[in-house]
PDB file of N, CA, C and O in Angstrom:
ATOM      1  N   UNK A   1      79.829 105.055 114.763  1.00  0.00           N
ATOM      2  CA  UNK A   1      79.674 104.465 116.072  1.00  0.00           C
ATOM      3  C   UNK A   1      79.655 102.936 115.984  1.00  0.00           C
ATOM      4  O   UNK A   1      80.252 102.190 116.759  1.00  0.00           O
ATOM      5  N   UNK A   2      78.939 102.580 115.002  1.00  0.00           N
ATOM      6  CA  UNK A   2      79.142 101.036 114.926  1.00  0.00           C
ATOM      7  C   UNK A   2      80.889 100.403 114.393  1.00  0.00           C
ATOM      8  O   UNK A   2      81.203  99.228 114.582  1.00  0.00           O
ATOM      9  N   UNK A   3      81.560 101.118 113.932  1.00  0.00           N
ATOM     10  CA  UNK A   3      82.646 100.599 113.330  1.00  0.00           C
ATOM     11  C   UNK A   3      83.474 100.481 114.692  1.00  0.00           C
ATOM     12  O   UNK A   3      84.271  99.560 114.872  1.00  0.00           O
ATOM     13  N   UNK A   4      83.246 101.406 115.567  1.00  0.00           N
ATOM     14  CA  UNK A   4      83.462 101.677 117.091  1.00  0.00           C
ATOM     15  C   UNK A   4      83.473 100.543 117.899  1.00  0.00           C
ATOM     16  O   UNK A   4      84.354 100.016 118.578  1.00  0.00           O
ATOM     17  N   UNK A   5      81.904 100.192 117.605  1.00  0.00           N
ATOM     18  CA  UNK A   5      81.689  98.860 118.617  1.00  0.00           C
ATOM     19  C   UNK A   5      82.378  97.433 118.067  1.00  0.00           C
ATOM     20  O   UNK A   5      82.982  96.668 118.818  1.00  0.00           O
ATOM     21  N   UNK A   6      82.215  97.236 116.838  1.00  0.00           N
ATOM     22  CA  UNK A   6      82.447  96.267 115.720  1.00  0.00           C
ATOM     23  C   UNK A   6      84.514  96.328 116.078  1.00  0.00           C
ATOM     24  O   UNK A   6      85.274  95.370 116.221  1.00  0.00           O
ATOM     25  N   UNK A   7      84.736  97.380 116.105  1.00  0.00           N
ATOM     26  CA  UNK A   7      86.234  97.155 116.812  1.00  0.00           C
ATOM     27  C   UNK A   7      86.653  96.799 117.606  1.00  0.00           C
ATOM     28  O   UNK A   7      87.664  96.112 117.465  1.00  0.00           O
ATOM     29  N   UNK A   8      86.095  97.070 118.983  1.00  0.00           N
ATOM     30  CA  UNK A   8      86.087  96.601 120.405  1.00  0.00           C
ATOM     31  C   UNK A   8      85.780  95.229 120.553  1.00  0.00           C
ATOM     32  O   UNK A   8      86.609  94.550 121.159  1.00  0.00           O
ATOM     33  N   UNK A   9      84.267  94.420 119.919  1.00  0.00           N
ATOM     34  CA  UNK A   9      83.712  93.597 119.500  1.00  0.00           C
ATOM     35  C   UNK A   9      84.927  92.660 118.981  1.00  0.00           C
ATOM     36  O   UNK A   9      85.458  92.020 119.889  1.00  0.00           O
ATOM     37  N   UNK A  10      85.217  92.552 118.280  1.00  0.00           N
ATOM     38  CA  UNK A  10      86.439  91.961 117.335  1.00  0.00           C
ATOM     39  C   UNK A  10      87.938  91.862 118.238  1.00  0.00           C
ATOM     40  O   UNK A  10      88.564  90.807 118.128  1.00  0.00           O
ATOM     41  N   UNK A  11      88.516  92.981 119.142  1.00  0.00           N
ATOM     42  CA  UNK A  11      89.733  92.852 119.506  1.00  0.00           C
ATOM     43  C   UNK A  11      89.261  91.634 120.683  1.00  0.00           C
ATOM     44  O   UNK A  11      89.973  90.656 120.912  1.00  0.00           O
ATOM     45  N   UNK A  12      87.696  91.930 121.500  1.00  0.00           N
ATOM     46  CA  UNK A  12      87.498  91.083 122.455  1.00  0.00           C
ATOM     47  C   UNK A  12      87.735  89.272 121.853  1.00  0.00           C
ATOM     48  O   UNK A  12      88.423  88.371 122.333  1.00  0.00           O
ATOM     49  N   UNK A  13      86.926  89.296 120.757  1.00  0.00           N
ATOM     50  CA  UNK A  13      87.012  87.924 120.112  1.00  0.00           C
ATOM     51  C   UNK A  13      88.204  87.265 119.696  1.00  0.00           C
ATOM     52  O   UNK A  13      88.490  86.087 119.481  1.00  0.00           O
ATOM     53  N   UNK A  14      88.801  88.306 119.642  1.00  0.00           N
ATOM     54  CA  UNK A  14      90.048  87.722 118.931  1.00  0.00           C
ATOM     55  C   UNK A  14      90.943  87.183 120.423  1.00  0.00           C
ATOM     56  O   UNK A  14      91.591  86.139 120.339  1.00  0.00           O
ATOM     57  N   UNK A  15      90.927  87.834 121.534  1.00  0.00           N
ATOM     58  CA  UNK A  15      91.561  87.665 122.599  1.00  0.00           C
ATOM     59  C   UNK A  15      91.090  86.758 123.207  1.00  0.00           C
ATOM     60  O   UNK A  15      91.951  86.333 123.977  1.00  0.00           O
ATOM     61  N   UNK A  16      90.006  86.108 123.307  1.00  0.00           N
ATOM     62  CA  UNK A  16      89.322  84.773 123.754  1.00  0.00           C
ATOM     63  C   UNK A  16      89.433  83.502 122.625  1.00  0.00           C
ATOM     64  O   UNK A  16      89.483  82.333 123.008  1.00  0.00           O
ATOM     65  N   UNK A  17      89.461  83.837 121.340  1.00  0.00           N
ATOM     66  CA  UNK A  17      90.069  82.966 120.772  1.00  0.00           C
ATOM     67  C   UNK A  17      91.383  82.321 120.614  1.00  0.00           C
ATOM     68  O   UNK A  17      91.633  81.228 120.107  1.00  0.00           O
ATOM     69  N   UNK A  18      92.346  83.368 121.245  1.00  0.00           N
ATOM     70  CA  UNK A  18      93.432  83.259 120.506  1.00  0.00           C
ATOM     71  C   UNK A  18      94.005  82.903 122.500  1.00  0.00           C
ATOM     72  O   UNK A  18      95.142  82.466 122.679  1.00  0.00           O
ATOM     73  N   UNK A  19      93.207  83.125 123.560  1.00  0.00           N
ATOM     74  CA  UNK A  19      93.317  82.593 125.005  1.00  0.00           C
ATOM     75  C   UNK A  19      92.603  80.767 124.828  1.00  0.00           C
ATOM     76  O   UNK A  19      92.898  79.880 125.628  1.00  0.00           O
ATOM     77  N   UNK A  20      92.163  80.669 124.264  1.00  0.00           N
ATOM     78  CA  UNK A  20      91.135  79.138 123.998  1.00  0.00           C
ATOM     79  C   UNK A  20      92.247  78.294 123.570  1.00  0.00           C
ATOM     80  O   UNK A  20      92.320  77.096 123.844  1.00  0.00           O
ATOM     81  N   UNK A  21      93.318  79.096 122.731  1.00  0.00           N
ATOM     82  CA  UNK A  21      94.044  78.003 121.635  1.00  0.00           C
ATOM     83  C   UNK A  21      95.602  77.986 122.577  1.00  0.00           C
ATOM     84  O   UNK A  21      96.660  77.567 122.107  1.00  0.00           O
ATOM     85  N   UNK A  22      95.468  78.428 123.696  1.00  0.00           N
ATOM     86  CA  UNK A  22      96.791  78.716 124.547  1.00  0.00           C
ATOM     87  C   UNK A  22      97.875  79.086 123.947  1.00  0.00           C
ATOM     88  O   UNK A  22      98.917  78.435 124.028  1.00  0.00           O
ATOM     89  N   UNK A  23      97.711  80.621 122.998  1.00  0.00           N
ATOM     90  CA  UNK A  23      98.667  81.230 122.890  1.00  0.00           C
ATOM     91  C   UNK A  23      99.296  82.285 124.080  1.00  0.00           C
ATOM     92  O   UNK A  23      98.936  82.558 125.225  1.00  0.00           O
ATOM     93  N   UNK A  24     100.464  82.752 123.176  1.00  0.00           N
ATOM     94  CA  UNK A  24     101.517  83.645 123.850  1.00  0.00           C
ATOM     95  C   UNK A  24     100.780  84.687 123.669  1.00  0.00           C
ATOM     96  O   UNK A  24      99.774  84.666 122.961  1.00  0.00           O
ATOM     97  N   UNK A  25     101.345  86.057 124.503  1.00  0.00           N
ATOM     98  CA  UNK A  25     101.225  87.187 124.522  1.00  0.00           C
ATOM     99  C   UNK A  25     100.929  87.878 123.016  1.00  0.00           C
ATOM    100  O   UNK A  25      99.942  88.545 122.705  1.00  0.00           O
ATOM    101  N   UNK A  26     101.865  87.585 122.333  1.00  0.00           N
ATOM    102  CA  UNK A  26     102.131  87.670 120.590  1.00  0.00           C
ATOM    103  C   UNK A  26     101.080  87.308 120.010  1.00  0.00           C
ATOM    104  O   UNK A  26     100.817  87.911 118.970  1.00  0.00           O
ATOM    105  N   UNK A  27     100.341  86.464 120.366  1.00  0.00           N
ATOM    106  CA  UNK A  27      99.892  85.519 119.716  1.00  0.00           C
ATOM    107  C   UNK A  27      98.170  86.215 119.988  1.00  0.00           C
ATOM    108  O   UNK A  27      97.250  86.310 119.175  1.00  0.00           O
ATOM    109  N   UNK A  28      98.209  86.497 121.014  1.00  0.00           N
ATOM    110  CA  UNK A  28      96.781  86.904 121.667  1.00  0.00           C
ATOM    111  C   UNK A  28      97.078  88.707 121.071  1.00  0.00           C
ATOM    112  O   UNK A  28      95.994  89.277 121.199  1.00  0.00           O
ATOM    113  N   UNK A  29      97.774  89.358 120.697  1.00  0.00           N
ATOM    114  CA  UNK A  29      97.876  90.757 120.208  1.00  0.00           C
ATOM    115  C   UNK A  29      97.271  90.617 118.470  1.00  0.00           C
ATOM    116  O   UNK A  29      96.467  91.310 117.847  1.00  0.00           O
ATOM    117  N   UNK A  30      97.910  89.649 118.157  1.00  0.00           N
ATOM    118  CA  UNK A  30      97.773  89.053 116.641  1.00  0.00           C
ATOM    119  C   UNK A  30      96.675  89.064 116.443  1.00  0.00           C
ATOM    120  O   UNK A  30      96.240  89.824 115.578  1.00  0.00           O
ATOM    121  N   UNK A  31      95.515  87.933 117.423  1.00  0.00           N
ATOM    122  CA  UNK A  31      94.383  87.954 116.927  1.00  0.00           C
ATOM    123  C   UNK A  31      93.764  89.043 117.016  1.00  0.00           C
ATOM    124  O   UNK A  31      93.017  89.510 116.157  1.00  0.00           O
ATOM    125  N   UNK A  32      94.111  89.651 118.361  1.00  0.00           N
ATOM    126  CA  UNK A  32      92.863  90.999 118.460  1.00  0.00           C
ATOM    127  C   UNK A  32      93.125  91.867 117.394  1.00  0.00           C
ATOM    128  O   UNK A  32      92.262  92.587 116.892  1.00  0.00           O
ATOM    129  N   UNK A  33      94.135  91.825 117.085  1.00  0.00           N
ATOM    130  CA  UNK A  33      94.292  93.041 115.400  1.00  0.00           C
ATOM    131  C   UNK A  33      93.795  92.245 114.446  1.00  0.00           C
ATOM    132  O   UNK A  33      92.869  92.874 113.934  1.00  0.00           O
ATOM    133  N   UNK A  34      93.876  91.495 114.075  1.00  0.00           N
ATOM    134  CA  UNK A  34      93.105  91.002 112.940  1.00  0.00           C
ATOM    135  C   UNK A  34      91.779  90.827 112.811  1.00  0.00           C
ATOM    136  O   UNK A  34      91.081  90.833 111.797  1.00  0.00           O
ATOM    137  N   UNK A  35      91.445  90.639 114.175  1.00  0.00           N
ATOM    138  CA  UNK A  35      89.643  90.376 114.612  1.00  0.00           C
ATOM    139  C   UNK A  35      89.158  91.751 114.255  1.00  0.00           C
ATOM    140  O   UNK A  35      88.240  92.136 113.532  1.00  0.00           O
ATOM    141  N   UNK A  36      90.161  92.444 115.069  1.00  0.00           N
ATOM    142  CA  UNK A  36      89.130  94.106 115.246  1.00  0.00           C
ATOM    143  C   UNK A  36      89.411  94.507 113.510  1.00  0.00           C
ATOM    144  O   UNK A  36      88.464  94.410 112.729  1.00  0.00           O
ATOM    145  N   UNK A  37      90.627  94.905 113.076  1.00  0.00           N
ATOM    146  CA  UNK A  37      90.480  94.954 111.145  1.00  0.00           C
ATOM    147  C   UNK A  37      88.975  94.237 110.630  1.00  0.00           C
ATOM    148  O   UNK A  37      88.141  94.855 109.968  1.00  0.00           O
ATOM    149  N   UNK A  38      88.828  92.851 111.066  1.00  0.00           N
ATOM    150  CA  UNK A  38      87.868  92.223 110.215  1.00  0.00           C
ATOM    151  C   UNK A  38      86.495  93.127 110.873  1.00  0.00           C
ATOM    152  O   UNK A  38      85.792  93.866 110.184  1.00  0.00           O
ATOM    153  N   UNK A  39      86.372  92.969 111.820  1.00  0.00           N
ATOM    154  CA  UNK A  39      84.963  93.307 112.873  1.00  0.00           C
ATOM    155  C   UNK A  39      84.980  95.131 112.376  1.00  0.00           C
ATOM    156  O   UNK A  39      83.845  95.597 112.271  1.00  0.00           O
ATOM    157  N   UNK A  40      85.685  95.733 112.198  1.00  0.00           N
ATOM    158  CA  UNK A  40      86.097  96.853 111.490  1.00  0.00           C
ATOM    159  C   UNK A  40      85.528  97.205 110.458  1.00  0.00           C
ATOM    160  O   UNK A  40      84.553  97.954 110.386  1.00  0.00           O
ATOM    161  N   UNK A  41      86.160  96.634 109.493  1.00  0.00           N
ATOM    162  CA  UNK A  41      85.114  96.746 107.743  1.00  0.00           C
ATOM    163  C   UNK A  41      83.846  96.029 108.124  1.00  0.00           C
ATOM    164  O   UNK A  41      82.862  96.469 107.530  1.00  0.00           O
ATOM    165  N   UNK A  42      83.648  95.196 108.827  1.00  0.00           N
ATOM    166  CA  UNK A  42      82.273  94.565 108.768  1.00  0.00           C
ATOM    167  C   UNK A  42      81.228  95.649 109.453  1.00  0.00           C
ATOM    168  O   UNK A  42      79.999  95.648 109.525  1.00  0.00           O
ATOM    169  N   UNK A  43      82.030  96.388 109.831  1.00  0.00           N
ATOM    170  CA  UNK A  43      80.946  97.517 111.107  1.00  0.00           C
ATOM    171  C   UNK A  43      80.898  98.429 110.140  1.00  0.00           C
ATOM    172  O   UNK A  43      79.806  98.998 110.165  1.00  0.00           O
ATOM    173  N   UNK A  44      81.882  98.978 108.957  1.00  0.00           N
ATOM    174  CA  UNK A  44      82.076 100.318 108.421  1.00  0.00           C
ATOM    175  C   UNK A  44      81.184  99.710 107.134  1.00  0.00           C
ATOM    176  O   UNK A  44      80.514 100.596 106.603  1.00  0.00           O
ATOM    177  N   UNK A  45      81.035  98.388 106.521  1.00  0.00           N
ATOM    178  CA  UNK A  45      79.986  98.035 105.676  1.00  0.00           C
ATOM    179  C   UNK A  45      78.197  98.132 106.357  1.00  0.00           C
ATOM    180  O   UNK A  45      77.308  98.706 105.728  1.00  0.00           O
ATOM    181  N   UNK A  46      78.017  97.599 107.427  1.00  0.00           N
ATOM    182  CA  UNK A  46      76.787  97.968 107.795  1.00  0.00           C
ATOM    183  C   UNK A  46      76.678  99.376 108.195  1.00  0.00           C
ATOM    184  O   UNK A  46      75.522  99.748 107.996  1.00  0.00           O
ATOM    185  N   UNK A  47      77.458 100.367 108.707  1.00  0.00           N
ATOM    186  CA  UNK A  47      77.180 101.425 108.723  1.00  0.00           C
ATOM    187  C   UNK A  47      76.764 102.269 107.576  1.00  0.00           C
ATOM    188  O   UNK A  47      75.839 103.079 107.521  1.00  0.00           O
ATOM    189  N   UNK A  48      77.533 101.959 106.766  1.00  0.00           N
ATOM    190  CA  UNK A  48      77.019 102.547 104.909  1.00  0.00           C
ATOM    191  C   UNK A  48      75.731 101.923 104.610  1.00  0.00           C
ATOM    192  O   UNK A  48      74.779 102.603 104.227  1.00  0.00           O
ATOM    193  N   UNK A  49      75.658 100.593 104.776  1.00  0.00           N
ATOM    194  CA  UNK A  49      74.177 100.494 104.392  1.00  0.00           C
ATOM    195  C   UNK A  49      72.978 101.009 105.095  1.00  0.00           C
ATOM    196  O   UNK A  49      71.889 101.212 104.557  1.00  0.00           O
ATOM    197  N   UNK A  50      73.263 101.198 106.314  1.00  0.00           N
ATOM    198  CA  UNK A  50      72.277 101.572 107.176  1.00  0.00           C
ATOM    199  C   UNK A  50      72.145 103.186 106.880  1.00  0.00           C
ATOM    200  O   UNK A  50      71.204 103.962 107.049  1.00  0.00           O
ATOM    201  N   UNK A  51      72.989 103.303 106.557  1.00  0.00           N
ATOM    202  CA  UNK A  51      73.068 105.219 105.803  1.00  0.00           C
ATOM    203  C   UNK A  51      72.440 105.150 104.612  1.00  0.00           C
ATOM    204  O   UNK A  51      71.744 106.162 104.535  1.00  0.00           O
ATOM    205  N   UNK A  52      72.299 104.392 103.496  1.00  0.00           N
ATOM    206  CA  UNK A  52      71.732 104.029 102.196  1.00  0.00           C
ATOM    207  C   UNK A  52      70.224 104.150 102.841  1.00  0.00           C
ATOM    208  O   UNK A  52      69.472 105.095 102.602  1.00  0.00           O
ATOM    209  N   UNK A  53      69.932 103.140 103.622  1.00  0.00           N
ATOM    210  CA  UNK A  53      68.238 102.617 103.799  1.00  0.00           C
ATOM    211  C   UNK A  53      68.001 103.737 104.734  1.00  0.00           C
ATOM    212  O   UNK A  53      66.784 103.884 104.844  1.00  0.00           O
ATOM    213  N   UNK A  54      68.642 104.572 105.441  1.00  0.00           N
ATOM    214  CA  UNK A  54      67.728 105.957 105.777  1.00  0.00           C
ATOM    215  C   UNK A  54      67.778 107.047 105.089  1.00  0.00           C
ATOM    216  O   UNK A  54      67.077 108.009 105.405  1.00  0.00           O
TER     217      UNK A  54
END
């Protein structure tokens, strides 16, 4: 569930970043895939740990 949110989380960021820097259409797809990939493993790493410590 967190890798879930951490995806959504990430495509949003990436689409306000990549709207801030006045890109193209292309350009704003780009970031949200790369945001949500990163925001992705970062959600699927705290999810494992949080599975470890319970």
């Amino acid at each position: 569930m967190i890798v879930l949110a951490a995806l959504a989380l990430g495509a949003l960021a990436g689409f306000t970043h990549a709207r801030r820097r006045n890109g193209n259409t292309l350009d704003k797809l780009q970031y949200m895939a790369v945001y949500a990939m990163i925001f992705a493993v970062i959600g699927l790493f705290a999810t494992i740990a949080l599975e470890k410590m319970l």
